[in-house]
N, C-alpha and C positions, 0 to 999 in steps of 0.2 A: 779585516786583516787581509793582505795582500800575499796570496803564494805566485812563485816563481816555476815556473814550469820549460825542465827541460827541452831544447830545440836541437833537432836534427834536420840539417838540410840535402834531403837525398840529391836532389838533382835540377837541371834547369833545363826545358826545353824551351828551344827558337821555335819560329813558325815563322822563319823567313824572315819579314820584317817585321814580324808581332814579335816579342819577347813572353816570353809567359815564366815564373819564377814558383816552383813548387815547395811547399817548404809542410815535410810531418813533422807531428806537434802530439807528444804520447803523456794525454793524461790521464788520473786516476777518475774513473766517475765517483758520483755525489761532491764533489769539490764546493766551498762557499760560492755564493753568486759573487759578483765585481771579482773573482779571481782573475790577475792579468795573463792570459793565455798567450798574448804575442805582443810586441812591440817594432809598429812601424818604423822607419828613417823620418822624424819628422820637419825634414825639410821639403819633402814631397804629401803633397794634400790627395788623402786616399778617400774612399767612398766604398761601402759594401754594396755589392754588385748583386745583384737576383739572379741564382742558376733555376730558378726553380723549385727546388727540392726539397724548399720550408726550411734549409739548416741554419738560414741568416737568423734566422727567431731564436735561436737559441745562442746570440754572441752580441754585443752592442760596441758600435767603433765610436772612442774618444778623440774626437780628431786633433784636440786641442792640445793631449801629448801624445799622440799614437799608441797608446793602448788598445787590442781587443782585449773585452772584459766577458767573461760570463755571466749571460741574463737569464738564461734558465737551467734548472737542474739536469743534470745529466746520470741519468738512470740508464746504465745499461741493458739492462733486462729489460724495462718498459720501449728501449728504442728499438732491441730485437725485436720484441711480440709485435708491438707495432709495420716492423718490418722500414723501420725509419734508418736503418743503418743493418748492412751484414752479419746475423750473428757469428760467423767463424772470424771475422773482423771487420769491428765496429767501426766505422770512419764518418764521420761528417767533414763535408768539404763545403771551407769559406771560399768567398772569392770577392777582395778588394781590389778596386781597379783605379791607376793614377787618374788623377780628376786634370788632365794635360793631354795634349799630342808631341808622341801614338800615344793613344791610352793601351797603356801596359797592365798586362792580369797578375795577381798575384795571387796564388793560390795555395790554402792552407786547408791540410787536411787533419784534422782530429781524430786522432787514435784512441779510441778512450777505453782502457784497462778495466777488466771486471777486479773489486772486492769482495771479499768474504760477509756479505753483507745481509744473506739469507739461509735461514737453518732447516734440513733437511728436515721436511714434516710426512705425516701420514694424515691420509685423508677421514681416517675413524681413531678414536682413543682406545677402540677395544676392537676387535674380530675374532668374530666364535667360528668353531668348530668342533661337526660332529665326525668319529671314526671309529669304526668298528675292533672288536678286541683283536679280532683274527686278523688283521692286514698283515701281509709282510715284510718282514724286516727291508730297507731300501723303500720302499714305498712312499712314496712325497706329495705333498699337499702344495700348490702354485697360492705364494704370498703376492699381495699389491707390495710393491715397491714406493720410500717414499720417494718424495720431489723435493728439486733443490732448483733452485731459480738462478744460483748461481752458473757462474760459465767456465769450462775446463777445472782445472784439479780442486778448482773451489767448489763444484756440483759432483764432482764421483765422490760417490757414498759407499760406506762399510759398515759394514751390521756385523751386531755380539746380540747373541740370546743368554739372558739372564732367567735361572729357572727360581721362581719365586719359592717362598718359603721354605726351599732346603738349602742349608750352609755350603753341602757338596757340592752343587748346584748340576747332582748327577742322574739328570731327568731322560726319556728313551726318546728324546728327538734334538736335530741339529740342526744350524742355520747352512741352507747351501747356495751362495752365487752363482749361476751358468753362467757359462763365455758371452751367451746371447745377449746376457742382462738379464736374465728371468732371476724370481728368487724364493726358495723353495724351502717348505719345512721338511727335514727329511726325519722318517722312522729308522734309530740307529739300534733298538732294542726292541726284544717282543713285550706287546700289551698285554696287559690281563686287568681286567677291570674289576674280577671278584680283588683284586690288589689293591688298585687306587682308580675311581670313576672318571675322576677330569684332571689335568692339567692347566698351570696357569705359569706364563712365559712372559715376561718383559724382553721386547724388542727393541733393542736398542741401534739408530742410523744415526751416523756420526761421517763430518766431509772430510777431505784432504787439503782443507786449509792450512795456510803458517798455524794460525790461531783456528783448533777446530768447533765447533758449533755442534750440536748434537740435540735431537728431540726421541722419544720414544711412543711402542703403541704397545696394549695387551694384548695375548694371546691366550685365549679361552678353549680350550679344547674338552670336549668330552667324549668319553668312550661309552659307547653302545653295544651293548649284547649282542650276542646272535640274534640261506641262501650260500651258497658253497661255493657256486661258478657267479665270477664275477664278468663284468663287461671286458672284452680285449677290442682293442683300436687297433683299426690295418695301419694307420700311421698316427704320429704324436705331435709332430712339426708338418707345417703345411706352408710355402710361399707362393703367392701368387702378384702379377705384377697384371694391372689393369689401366686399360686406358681411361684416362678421368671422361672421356664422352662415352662411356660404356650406360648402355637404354636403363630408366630403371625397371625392375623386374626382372632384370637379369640376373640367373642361377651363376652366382661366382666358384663357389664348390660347393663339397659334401664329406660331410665327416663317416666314415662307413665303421662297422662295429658289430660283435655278433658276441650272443648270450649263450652257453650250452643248455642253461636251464628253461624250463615251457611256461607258458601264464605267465600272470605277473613279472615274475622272478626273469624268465627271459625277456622280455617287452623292454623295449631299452629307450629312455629318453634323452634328449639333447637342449640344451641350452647354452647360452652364452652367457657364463659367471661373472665375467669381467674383461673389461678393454681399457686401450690408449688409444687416442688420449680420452681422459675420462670426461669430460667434460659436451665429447660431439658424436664418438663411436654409436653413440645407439639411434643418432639420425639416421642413422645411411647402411644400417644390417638389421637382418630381419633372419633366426633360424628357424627350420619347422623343426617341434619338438619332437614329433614321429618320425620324420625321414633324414633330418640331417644336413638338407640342404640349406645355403647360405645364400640369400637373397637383398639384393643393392634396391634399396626402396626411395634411394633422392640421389639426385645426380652427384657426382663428384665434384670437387673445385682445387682444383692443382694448386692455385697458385693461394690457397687457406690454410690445404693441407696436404701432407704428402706422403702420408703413412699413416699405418693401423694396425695395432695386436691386438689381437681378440682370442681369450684363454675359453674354451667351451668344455662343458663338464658332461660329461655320458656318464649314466648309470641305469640300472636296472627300476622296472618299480616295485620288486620284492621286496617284501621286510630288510632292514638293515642291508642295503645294498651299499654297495663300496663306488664312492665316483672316480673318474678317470678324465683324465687333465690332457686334450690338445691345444696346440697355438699355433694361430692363424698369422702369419704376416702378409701384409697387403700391400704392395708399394704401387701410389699411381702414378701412370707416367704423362707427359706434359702434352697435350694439343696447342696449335696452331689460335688460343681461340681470343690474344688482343691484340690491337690496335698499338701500333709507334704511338706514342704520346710526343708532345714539345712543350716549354718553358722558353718561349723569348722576352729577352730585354732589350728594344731598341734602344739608342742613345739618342734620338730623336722623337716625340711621343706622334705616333703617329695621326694622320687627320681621317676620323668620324671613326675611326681604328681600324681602318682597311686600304688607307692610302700613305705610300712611304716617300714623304718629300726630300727629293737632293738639289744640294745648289751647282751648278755647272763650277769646273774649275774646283772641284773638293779635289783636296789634295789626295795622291797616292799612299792605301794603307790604310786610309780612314777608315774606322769601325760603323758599320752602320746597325748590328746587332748581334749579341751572343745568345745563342742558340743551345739548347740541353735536351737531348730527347734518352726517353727510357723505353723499356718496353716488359711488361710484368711476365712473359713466359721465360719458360729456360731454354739454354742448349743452342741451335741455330734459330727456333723460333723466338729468343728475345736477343740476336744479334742484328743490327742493322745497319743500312747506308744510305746516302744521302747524296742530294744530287738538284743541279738548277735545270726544270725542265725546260723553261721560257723565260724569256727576260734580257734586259740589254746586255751587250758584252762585255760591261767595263766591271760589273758587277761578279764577283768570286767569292770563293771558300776555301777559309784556313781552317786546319784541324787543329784543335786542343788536345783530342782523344778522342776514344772508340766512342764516347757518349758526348760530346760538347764540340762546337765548332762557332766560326765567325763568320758575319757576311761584311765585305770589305770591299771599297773601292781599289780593282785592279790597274784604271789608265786614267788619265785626264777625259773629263767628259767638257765637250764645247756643245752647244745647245744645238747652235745657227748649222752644226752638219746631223743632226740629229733628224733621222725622217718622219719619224713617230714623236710626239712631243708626251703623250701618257700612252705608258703601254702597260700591258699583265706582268707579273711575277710572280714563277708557279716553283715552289720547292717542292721535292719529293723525297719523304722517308720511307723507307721499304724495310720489312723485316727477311729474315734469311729463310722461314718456314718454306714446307710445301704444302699447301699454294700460300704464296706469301699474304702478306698484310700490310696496306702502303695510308699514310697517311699525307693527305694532298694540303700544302697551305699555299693562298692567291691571295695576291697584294697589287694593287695598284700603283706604279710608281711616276710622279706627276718630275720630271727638270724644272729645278725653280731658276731661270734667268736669270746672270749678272750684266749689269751696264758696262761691257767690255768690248762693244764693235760701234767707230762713229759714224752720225749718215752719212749716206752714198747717195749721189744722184745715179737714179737709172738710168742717162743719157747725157751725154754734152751738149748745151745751147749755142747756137751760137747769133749775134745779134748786133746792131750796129746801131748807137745811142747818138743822136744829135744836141748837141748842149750850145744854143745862143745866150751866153753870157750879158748882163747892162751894162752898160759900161760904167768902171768903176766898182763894179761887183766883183768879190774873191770869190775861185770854184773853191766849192768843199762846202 
């Protein structure tokens, strides 16, 4: 079955004498495969065009009624994680070009819409906890938060605590959200455990879908007997921003904290209870449990990751010591440390793949290759420019965008005034870092000769022919 998908055509940019024709295209991901996503003019014979960027693999062109079709599934989330498209918006960009002169681009970018298509999970079915009778009242316990793989209102998640086995459901703790995102059991009434020893809580994380989705976890709490002075923390929240080339073994900070009580009961320990993302945080930290400090034990990678909470728990190692919850935010900031990449597609296939043949007399405008470069850091170090170091003069550059341009013939080329018959052709992309990062590409470019000048004598003869005819003989 064939869906029809809405088309909006924002805008068309010139490029002088190229045309280039943009056209957004907003659909829903997971859609059936052969879904018809666009429809060329099928008077004109198009061709998917290679930017690069691997998005042609996920469209297949019908040429025979102008159909693009959908060839492979479009999971939003998996093209985020991937990093195959913007998570704040998704876009893959086609690009068919008329199979005619000028070849003209036609470019189509896919917007593709998150669904409600993932249910906010927790990573355990149950999490215990132990707490002393004596806490006081306001006193909070830092919960894992679950995950939701969806994107915007379909990923913010709202939690209800369901207190098990009483109808009141009028138990001494509450669920509380922070502004930050943290999410926290809070003590709203005093404990007594000669009353009741454990607690047992259904947590319930439910999204803001049309249609919402909702999973649950338990919460297991017991109360512990009676140490009088508990730990206090000089601070609770901690951010630090480091550079991802930061050495490892580098001391990033220190959780500082002091006991009034002696022995044991004063001796205060540190650990890190839990981090984000769960899955890599404990490659790259390392706490000592006696002094506090926070040590980077494998290098960063900016462009993996780009952030890190790490919730660390101090407590005493007295009997029934009471723990105490800071959060660490980490944000790393982006080095200078790739390389401009490129994706060209000649329209000519080049010979031994390093030499680019033109024929003398190519007409004005002709495309001789579309060019895509990226560059994986952020900021001014993944912005870049381009530029013809070396090479003949007939030969320029049209932009597309900040990321895609043409190499085109600018004049008529005649071979017979040409002084050099192969010369170098030296591109250069450069990124904006300091100290930048340039990526050098050299081609060879050979004039193929057209049969378009007749021979010449190098000089005039001149010469006087004596012809005695027989008689009776015709000349000629």
């Amino acid at each position: 079955m064939f869906y029809i998908v809405f088309l909006f055509i924002i805008s068309n940019v010139f490029c002088k004498n190229q045309e280039q024709s943009i056209i957004y295209i907003r659909v829903d991901e997971e859609l059936p495969l052969s879904t018809i996503l666009f429809t060329t003019n099928n008077t004109i014979t198009y061709r998917l065009f290679d930017t690069g960027r691997n998005h042609n693999s996920f469209v297949r062109y019908d040429s025979l009624n102008g159909h693009l079709l959908l060839a492979r599934s479009l999971d939003r989330e998996y093209l985020c994680s991937q990093r195959i498209c913007s998570c704040t918006q998704c876009q893959l960009t086609i690009e068919l070009i008329e199979w005619q002169i000028p070849y003209r681009l036609l470019q189509l970018i896919l917007n593709i819409d998150d669904i409600n298509d993932h249910i906010p999970t927790f990573s355990s079915k149950i999490y215990q906890f132990n707490l002393m009778e004596n806490v006081p009242i306001g006193y909070e316990i830092n919960l894992e938060q679950a995950h939701d793989a969806d994107l915007n209102e379909n990923s913010r998640i709202n939690y209800e605590l369901k207190y098990l086995y009483e109808k009141n459901n009028d138990g001494p703790f509450d669920i509380v959200t922070k502004i930050n995102g943290g999410l926290t059991l809070k003590v709203i009434k005093e404990i007594d455990r000669e009353e009741r020893d454990h607690y047992e809580y259904e947590l319930i994380a439910f999204d803001n879908g049309q249609i919402k989705r909702q999973s649950s976890t338990i919460l297991y709490i017991t109360i512990d007997d009676m140490n009088d002075n508990s730990v206090v923390l000089t601070e609770t929240y901690i951010r630090l921003n480091i550079s991802e080339n930061t050495p490892v073994g580098t001391e990033l900070t220190r959780i500082n904290a002091t006991d009034k009580d002696i022995g044991l009961n004063g001796k205060i320990h540190y650990s890190i209870s839990n981090g984000l993302p769960s899955s890599s945080w404990m490659d790259y930290f390392r706490m000592s449990d006696s002094t506090g400090i926070l040590t980077l034990v494998n290098p960063f990678d900016y462009e993996s990751e780009q952030s890190y909470r790490l919730i660390i728990q101090v407590r005493d190692l007295g009997e029934n010591s009471i723990a105490h919850f800071a959060t660490i935010d980490i944000f790393i900031t982006d080095e200078n440390d790739n390389r401009p990449q490129a994706f060209i597609t000649f329209v000519e296939p080049l010979i031994n793949d390093s030499i680019i043949s033109i024929r003398e007399n190519t007409p004005i405008g002709q495309i001789l290759a579309h060019i895509s470069i990226s560059d994986q850091d952020s900021g001014l170090n993944g912005e870049m420019s381009y530029r013809i170091e070396h090479g003949y003069d007939f030969i320029g550059i049209r932009m597309i965008d900040q990321k895609s341009f043409l190499l085109i013939i600018e004049r008529l080329i005649d071979r017979e005034n040409i002084h050099i018959q192969i010369d170098k052709f030296i591109l250069i992309i450069q990124d904006h870092g300091q100290p930048s990062k340039i990526l050098r590409l050299e081609y060879k470019i050979i004039i193929i000769d057209e049969n378009d000048s007749p021979p010449v004598f190098n000089q005039s003869i001149n010469c006087n022919i004596q012809i005695n005819p027989s008689e009776n003989e015709s000349l000629g």
